[in-house]
C-alpha positions as CSV (number, residue, x, y, z in Angstrom):
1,X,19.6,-24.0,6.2
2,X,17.2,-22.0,8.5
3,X,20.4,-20.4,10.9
4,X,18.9,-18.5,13.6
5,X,14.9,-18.2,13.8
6,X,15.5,-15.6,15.6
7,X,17.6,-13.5,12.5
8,X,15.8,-15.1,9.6
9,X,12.6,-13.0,8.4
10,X,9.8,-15.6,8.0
11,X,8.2,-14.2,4.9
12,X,10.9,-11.8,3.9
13,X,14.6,-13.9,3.7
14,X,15.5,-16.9,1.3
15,X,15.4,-19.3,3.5
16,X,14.0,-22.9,1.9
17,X,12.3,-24.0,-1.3
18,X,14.9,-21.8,-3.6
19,X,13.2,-17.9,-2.9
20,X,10.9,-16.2,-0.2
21,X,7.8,-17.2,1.0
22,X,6.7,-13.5,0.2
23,X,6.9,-14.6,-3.3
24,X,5.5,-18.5,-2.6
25,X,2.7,-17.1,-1.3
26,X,2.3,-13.3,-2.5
27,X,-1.4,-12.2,-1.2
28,X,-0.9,-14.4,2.7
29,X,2.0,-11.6,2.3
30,X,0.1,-8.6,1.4
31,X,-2.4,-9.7,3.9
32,X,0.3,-10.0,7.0
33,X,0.0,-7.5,9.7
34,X,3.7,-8.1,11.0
35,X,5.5,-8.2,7.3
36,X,9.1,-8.1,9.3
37,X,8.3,-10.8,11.9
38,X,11.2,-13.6,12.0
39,X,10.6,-17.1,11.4
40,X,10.9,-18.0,15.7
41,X,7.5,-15.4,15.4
42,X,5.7,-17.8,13.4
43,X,7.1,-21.6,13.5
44,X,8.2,-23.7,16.0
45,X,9.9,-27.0,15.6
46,X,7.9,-29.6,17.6
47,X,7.9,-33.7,17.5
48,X,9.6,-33.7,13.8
49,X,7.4,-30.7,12.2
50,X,6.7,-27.3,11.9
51,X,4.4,-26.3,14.2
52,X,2.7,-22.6,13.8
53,X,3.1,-20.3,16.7
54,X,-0.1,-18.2,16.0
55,X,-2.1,-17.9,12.6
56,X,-1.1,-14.6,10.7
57,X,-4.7,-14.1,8.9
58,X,-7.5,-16.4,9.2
59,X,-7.3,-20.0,7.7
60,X,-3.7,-18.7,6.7
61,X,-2.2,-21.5,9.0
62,X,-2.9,-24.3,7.2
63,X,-2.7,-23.4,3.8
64,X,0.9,-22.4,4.1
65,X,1.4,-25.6,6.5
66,X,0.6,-27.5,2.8
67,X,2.6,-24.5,1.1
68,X,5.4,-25.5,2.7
69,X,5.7,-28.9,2.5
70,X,4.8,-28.3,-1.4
71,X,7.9,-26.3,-1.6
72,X,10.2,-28.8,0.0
73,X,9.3,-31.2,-1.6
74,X,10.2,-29.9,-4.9
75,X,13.1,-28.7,-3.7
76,X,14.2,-32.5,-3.3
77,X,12.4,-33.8,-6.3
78,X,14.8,-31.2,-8.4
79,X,17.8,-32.4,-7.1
80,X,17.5,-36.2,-8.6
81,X,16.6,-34.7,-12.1
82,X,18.8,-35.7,-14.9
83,X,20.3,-32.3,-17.1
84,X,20.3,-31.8,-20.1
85,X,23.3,-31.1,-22.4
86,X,23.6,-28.0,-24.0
87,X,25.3,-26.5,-27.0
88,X,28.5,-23.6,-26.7
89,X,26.3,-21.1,-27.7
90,X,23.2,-22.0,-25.0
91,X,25.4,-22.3,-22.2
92,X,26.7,-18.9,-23.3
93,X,23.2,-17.6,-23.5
94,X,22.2,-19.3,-20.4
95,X,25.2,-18.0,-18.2
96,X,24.2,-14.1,-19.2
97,X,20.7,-14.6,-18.3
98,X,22.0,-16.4,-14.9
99,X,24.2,-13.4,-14.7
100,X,21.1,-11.0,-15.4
101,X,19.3,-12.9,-12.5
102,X,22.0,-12.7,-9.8
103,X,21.5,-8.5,-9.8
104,X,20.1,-7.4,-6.9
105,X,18.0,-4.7,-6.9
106,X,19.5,-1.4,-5.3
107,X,18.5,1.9,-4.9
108,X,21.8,3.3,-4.6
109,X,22.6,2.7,-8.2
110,X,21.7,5.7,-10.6
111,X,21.0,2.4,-13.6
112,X,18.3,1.2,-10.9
113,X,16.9,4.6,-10.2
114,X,16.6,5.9,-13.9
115,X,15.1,2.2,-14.7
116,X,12.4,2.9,-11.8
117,X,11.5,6.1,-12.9
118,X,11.1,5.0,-16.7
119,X,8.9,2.3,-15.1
120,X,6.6,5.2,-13.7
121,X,7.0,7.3,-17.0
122,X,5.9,4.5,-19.4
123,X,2.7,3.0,-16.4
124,X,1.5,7.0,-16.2
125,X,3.1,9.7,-18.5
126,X,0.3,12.1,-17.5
127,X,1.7,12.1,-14.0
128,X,4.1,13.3,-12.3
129,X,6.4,11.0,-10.1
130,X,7.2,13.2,-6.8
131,X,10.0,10.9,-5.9
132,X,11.5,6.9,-5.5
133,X,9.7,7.2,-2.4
134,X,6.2,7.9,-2.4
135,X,3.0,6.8,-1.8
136,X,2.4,7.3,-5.3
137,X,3.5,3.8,-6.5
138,X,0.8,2.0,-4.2
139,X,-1.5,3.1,-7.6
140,X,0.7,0.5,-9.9
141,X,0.2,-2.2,-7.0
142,X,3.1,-2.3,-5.2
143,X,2.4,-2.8,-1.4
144,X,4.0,0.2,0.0
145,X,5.4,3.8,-1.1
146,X,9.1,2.2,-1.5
147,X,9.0,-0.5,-4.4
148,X,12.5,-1.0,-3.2
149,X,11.1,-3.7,-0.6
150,X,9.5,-5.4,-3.2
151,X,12.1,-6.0,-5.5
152,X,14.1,-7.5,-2.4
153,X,13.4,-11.1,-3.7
154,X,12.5,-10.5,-7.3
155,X,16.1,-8.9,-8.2
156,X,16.8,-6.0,-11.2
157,X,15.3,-8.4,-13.6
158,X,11.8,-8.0,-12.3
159,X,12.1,-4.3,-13.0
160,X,13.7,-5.1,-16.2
161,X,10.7,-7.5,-17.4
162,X,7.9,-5.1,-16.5
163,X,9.9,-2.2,-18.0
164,X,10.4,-4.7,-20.8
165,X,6.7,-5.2,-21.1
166,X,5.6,-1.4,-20.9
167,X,8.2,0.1,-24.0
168,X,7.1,-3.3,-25.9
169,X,3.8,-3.9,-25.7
170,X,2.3,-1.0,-24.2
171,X,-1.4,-1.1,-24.9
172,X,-1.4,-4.6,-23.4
173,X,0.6,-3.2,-20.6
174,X,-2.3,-0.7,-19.8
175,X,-5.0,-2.8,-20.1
176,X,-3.2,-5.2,-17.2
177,X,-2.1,-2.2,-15.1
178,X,-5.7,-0.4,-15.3
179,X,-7.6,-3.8,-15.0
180,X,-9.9,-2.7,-18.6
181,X,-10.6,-6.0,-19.9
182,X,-13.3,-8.1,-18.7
183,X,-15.4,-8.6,-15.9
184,X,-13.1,-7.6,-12.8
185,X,-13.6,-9.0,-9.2
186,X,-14.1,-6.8,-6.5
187,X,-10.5,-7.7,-5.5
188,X,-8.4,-8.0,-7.6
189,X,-4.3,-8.6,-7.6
190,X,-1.9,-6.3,-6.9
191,X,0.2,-5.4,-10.7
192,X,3.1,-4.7,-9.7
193,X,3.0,-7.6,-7.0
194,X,1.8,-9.8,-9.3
195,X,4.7,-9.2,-11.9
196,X,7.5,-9.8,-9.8
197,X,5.7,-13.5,-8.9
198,X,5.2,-13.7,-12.6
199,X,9.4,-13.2,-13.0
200,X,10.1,-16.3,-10.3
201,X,7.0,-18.4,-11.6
202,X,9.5,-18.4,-14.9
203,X,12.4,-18.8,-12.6
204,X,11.3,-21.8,-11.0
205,X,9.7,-23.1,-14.5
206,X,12.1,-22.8,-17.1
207,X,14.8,-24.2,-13.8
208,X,17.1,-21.5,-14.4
209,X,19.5,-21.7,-11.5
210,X,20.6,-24.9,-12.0
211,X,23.8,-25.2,-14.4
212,X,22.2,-27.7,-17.2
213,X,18.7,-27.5,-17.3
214,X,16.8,-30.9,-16.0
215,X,13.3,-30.3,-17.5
216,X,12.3,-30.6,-21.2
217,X,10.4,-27.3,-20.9
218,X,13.9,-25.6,-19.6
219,X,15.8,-27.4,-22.4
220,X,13.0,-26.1,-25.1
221,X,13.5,-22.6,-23.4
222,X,17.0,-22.4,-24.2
223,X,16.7,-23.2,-27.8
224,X,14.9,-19.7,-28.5
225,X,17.0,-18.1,-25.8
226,X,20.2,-18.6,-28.3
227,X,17.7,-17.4,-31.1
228,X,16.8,-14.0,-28.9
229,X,19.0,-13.0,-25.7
230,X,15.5,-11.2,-24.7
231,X,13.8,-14.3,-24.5
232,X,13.1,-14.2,-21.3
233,X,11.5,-11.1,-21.1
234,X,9.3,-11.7,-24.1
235,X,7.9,-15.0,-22.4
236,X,7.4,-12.6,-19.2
237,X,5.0,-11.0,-21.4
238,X,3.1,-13.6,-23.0
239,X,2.7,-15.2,-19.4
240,X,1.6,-11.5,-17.9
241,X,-1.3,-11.3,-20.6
242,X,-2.1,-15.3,-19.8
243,X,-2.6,-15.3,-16.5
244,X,-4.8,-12.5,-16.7
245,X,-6.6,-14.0,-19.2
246,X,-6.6,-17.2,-16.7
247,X,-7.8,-15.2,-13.8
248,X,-10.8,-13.9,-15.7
249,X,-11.7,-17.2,-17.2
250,X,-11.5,-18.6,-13.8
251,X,-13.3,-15.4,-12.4
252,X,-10.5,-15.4,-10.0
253,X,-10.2,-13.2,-6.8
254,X,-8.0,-12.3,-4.3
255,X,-6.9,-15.5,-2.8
256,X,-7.3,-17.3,-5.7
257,X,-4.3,-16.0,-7.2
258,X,-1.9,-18.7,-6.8
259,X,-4.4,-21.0,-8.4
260,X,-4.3,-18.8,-11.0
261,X,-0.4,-18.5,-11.6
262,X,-0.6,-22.8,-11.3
263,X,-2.7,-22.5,-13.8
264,X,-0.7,-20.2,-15.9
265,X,2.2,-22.5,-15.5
266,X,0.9,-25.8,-16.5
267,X,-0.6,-23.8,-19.9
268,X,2.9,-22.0,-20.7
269,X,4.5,-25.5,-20.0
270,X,2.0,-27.3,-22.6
271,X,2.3,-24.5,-25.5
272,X,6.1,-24.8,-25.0
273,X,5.7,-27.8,-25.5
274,X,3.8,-28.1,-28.8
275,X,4.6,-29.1,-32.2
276,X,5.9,-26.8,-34.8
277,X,6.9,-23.9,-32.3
278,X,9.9,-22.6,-33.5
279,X,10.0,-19.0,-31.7
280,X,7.8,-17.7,-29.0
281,X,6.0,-15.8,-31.2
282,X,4.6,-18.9,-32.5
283,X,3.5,-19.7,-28.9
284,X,-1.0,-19.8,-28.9
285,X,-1.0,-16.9,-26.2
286,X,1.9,-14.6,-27.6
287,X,-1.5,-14.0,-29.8
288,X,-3.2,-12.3,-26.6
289,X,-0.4,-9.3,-26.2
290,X,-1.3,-5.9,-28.7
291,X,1.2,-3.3,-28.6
C-alpha cells in the first residue's frame, strides 16, 4: 500500500516488495543526489504502470523499472508458497529471532549507542571515535557521518551482525573492512553499506517474516537455529566473507554489486542445501572466515 506519494520517501520508506528500495538497490542509493525525495518525485502512475518522472543517475531508470517489477513479483510468488511445519522448540527459536528483527534501531537508547561505539572500537582500536555523529564513520563505509540513517531499514540486528562478525572473527573482519585481499577494483562497495544488504539478503532468503517458513532452505535454516540461537549471525559471517570472495572472482565493481549479492545467494542456498551438513560450520565457505 503506497498511501500518499507525496509522504512516502521513494528510496527511504517500506513501501512494496517487503523492505526499502535503499536496500533493493543499495549503490542506485548511494549514487542518488536527492536521497529524501518522495515517491510523487520519481514515479508516476500512467496507463496501468509506473512511469518514471526523471532518471535519478544515468541508465538508473530502467534498471530499477526491472528492479521493481522483480520485487513484486516475488512478493506474490511468496504468498502461494506452502509452510513448513515446525517443531516446539523451532518455533520458539524462530519467534526470538523474529523478535530480534522487529528492533529498530535508535539512537536514543544507551544499548544502541554503547553497541555503535564497540562497533568503532573493534573496526579501529587505534582511533579515536570523536562522537555518534561524525564524519569519521564515512571510513568504515557508511554513506554519511550519522550511521543512524543507515540502520533506518536494516534494524539493531544489522549492528548486532557486524558487531557479531568483528568480536568473532576479527582478522576476517579486517581484511573485508580494509579491502586486503585480492585484486581490488577501483571502486569498490561501501562495508558498512554492504553489511546491512548482506543482513536483509538473509532476511529475504532464509523467509524469516513469515510465521512457518515456505522454502526448504528456511526450513533447513531453522534446524541449526534450535542447535545455536546465534545462528543467524554466524551465517551473516560466512555470507560477508562469500560474497567478497564472489566479488573478486567476478572482478566485480561498483554497479555490479547486486550481481554479486545474487550470486552470493544462490551459492549460500546450494551449500545449505548439501548433503551431510549438520551445522554451519560444516557449510564449504564457513572455511573462508579466519579469526
Amino acid at each position: 500500500m503506497v498511501g500518499s506519494r507525496s509522504e512516502v520517501m521513494f528510496l527511504i520508506d517500506n513501501w512494496i516488495g517487503g523492505c526499502p528500495l535503499r536496500l533493493w538497490f543499495p549503490l542506485l542509493f548511494y549514487l542518488d543526489r536527492l536521497k529524501s525525495c518522495f515517491i510523487l518525485d520519481r514515479i508516476q502512475w500512467s496507463n496501468g504502470e509506473w512511469a518514471f518522472a526523471a532518471e535519478v543517475v544515468a541508465g538508473s531508470a530502467a534498471w530499477l523499472g526491472r528492479g521493481l517489477s522483480c520485487v513484486c513479483a516475488q512478493s506474490r510468488e511468496d504468498e502461494s508458497r506452502p509452510a513448513f511445519d515446525l517443531s516446539p522448540v523451532q518455533e520458539d527459536c524462530l519467534i526470538r529471532l523474529q523478535n530480534r528483527l522487529d528492533i529498530a534501531y535508535d539512537n536514543s537508547v544507551p544499548e544502541h549507542q554503547e553497541s555503535l561505539r564497540a562497533l568503532w572500537k573493534a573496526a579501529f582500536p587505534e582511533e579515536e571515535l570523536h562522537g555518534l555523529i561524525t564524519e569519521q564513520w564515512k571510513e568504515m563505509g557508511w554513506q554519511g557521518k550519522d550511521p543512524s540513517t543507515d540502520f533506518r531499514g536494516g534494524g539493531f540486528i544489522s549492528l548486532e551482525n557486524l558487531l557479531y562478525f568483528a568480536r568473532n572473527f576479527q582478522k576476517s573482519f579486517q581484511d573485508l573492512l580494509r579491502k586486503q585481499e585480492g585484486d581490488r577494483s577501483m571502486w569498490e562497495y561501501p562495508f558498512a553499506i554492504a553489511g546491512v544488504n548482506i543482513t536483509f539478503m538473509l532476511i529475504q532468503m532464509l523467509d524469516l517474516g513469515a510465521v512457518k517458513p515456505r522454502t526448504l532452505v528456511g526450513a533447513t535454516f531453522l534446524k541449526f537455529l534450535s542447535d545455536n540461537e546465534l545462528a543467524f549471525d554466524l551465517l551473516y559471517c560466512i555470507a560477508f566473507k562469500l560474497m567478497d570472495h564472489q566479488w573478486l572472482a567476478m572482478r566485480a565493481s561498483y554497479m555490479d554489486f547486486n550481481a554479486v549479492m545474487k550470486s552470493t545467494r544462490h551459492q549460500l542456498e546450494r551449500e545449505l542445501l548439501e548433503e551431510n551438513i549438520t551445522r554451519l560450520e560444516d557449510l564449504p565457505s564457513y572455511e573462508l572466515l579466519t579469526r
